[in-house]
C-alpha positions in Angstrom: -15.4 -13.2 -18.7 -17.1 -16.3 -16.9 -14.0 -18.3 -17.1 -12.0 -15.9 -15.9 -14.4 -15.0 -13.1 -14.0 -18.4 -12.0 -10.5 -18.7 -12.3 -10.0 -15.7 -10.2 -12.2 -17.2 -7.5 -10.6 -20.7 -7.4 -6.8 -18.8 -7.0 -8.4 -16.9 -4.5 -9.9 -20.1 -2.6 -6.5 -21.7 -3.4 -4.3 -19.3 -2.5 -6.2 -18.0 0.9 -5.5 -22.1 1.9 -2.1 -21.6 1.3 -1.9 -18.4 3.3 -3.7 -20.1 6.5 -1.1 -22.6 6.0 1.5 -20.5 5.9 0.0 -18.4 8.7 -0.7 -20.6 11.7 -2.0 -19.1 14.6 -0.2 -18.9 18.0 -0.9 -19.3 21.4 2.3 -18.2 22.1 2.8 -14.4 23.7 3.3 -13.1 20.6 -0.2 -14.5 19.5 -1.1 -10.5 19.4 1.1 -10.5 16.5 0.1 -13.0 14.6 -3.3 -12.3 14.9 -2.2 -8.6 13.6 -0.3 -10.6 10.1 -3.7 -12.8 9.8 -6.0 -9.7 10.3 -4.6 -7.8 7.0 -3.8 -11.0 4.9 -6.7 -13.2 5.1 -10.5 -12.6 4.0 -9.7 -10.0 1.8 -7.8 -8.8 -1.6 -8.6 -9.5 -5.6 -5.0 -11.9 -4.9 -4.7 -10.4 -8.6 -0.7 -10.7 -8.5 -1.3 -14.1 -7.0 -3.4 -15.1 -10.2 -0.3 -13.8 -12.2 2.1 -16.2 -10.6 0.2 -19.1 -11.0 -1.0 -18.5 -14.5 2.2 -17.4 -15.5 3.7 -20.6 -13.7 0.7 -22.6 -15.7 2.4 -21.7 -19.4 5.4 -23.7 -17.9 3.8 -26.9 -16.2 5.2 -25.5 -12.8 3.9 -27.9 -9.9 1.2 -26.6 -8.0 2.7 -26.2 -4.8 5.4 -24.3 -5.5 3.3 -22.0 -7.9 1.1 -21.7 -4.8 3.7 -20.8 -2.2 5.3 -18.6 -4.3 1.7 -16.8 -5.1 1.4 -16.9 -1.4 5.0 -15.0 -1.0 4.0 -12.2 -3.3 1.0 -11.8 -1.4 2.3 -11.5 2.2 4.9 -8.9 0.8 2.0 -7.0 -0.8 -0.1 -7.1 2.5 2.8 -5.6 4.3 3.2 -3.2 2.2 -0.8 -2.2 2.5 -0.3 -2.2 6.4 2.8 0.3 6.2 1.1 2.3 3.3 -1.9 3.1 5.8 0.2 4.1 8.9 -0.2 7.7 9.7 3.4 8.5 8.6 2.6 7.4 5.6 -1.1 7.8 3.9 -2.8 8.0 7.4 -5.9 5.8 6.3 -8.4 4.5 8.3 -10.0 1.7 5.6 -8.9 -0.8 4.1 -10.4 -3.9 1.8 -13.7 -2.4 3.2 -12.3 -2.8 7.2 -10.8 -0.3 9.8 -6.6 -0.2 8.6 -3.8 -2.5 11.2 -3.2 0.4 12.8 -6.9 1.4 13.9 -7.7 -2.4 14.5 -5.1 -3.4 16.8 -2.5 -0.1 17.6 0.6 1.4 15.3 3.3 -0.8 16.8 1.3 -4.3 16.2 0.8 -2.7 12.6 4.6 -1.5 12.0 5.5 -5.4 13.7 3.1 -7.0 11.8 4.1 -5.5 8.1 7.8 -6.8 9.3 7.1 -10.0 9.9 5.1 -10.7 7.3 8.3 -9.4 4.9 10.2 -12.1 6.4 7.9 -14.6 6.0 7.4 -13.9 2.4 11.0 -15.1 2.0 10.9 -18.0 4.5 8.1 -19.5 1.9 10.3 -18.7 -0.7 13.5 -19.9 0.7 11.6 -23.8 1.7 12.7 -27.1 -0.2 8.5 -27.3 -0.6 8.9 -24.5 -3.2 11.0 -26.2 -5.7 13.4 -28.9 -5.4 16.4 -27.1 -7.1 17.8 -24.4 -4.8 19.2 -22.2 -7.4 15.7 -21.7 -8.8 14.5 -20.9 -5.2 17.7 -18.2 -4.7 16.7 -16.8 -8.1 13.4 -16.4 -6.5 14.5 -14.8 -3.4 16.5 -12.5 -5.3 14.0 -11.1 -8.0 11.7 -10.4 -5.0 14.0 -8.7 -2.5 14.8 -6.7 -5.6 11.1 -5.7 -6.4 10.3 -5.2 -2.8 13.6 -2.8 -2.1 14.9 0.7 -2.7 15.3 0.2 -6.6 11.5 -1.6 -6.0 8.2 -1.0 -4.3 9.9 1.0 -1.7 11.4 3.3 -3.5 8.6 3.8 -5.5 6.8 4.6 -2.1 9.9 7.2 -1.3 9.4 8.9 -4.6 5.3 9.1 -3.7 6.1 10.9 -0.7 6.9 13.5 -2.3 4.4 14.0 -5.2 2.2 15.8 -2.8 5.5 18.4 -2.3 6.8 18.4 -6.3 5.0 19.2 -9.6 6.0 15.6 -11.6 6.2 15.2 -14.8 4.4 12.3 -16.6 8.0 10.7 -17.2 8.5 11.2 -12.9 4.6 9.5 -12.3 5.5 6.6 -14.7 9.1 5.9 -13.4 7.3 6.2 -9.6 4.5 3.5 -10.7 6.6 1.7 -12.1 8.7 0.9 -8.9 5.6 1.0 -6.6 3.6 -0.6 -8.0 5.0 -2.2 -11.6 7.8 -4.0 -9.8 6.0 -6.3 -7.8 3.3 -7.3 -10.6 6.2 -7.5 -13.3 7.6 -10.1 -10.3 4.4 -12.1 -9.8 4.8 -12.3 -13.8 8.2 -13.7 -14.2 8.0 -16.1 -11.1 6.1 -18.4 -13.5 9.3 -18.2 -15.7 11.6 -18.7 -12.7 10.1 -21.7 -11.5 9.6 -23.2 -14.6 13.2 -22.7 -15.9 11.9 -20.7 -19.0 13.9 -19.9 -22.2 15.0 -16.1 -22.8 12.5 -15.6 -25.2 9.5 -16.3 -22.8 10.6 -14.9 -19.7 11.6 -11.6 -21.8 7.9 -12.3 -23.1 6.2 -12.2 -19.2 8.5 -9.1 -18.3 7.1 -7.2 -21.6 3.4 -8.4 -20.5 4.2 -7.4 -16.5 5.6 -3.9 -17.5 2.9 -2.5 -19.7 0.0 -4.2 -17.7 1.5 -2.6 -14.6 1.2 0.8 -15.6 -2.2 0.5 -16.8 -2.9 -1.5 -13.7 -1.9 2.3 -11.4 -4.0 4.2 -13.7 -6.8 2.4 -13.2 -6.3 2.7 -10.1 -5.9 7.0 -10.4 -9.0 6.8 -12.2 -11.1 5.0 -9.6 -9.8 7.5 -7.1 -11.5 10.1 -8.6 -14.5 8.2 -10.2 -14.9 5.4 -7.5 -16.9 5.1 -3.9 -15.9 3.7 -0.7 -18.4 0.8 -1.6 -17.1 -0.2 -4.8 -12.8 0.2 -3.7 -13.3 -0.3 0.0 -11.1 2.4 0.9 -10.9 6.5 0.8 -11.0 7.9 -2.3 -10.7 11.1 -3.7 -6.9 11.5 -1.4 -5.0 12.0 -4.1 -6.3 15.1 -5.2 -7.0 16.5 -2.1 -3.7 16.3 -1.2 -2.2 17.7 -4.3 -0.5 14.5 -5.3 0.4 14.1 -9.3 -1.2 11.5 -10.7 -1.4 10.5 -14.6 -5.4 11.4 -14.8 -4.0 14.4 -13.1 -1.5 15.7 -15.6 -3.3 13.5 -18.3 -7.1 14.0 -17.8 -9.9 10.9 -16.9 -10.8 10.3 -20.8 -6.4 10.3 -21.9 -6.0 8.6 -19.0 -8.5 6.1 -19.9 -7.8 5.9 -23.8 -4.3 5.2 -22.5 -5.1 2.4 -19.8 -6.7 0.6 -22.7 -3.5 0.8 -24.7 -1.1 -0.5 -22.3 -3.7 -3.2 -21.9 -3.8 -4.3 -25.7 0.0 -4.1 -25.7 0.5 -6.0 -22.8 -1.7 -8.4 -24.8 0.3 -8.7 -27.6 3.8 -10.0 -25.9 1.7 -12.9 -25.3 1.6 -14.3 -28.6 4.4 -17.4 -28.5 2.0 -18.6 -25.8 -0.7 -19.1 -28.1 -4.5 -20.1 -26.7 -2.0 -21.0 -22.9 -2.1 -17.4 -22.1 -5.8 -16.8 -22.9 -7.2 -16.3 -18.7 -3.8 -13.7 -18.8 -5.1 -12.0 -22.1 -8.7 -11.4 -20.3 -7.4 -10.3 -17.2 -5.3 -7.2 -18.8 -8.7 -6.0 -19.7 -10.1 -6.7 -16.5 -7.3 -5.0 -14.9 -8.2 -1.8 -17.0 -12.1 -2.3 -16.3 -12.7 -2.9 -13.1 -14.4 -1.1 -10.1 -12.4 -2.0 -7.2 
């Protein structure tokens, strides 16, 4: 675990460079703003789908940079979804990462503006020659992640979550909802490293096996620390998703089924590893973290 604890801080360290980078500050009039994208982006976050990319990217020998912006580029899209998520139309939350939510730092527009922008940006880093040097790989890029941001994404896994509070769901509903809202964008941090790296079928199919089951475990670990969890440890509210009725798979499933089964997906996420050999060791100990952890 002590490699992997390091690794996670040093893509952390890396990756909040990048971001800074990315996310210059302005003097301009719309400084308000960009203060607003830094506020919710920087200083904060496991950057777990940021480790994906580049360790993903690492089984392919992708050039730093790239791997790096591209980490960066998952990262601003998954900030702007945090900032939308906590809007009061939405999940009306007043913490996040520990500190008052976009919306009660700064006001709802600067939020709402802010979330957009950093969208954008996401596929301005994508879409620069400094990403990779063939510009089919970079379209390929651009593509997979509009797709795992949009309707048939994140998105719509956000529509579909709107309305668990309304409709009793059945596991196969909460698992096809997860999957989008949260699945889609770590199965994309996954098989960037593939798309940079020009991978053969066989490994990129690999990654996308990994990225589907470890997603799933990923949301019910996250179900679980809603109900077992403190504001300390997760740095937001918890307990909302049962005091608002919402279905949830330790909801319909129970903490201990819930658990058992967050440990499976883990050890099969595991196992589509194996034509990486000792390469994917840091992504083998992470699907465990991903099933252990407290925040």
């Amino acid at each position: 675990m002590t490699d992997l604890n390091q690794a996670l801080a040093t893509a952390e360290a890396q990756v909040g460079e990048m971001l800074n980078r990315v996310l210059s500050a302005e003097t301009a009039p719309e400084a308000r703003l960009y203060e607003a994208m830094r506020y919710a982006t920087l200083d904060g976050g496991k950057r777990l789908r940021p480790f994906f990319v580049l360790q993903c990217a690492g089984l392919f020998d992708v050039a730093r940079e790239g791997s790096l912006r591209t980490a960066a580029a998952v990262e601003l899209v998954h900030c702007y979804s945090l900032i939308h998520d906590d809007l009061p139309a939405m999940d009306d939350d007043d913490l996040r990462r520990g500190r008052p939510t976009t919306h009660r730092q700064f006001d709802e527009a600067t939020a709402i503006l802010s979330g957009d922008a950093l969208l954008t940006l996401a596929f301005e880093v994508l879409a620069h020659p400094d990403t990779h040097n063939n510009p089919s790989v970079r379209s390929d890029l651009v593509l997979e992640l509009a797709r795992a941001a949009g309707g048939h994404g994140m998105v719509g896994g956000q529509m579909i979550d709107l309305s668990a509070a309304k409709e009793s769901f059945s596991i196969g509903e909460i698992t096809r909802m997860q999957r989008l809202k949260t699945g889609a964008l770590i199965a994309f941090s996954c098989e960037a490293g593939a798309i940079l790296g020009s991978a053969i079928d066989p490994a990129h199919e690999a990654l996308r096996g990994y990225a589907h089951d470890l997603g799933l475990a990923f949301q019910i670990a996250d179900d679980l620390l809603d109900v077992e969890g403190t504001v300390e440890e997760t740095g937001k509210a918890v307990g909302k998703d049962e005091n608002a009725g919402k279905a949830t798979f330790v909801g319909i499933l129970g903490r201990e089924r819930a658990r058992a089964q967050a440990s499976l997906l883990a050890d099969q996420a595991v196992q589509h590893l194996a034509i990486f050999d000792e390469k994917a060791d840091l992504l083998r100990a992470v699907a465990r973290f991903v099933v252990e952890r407290r925040s």
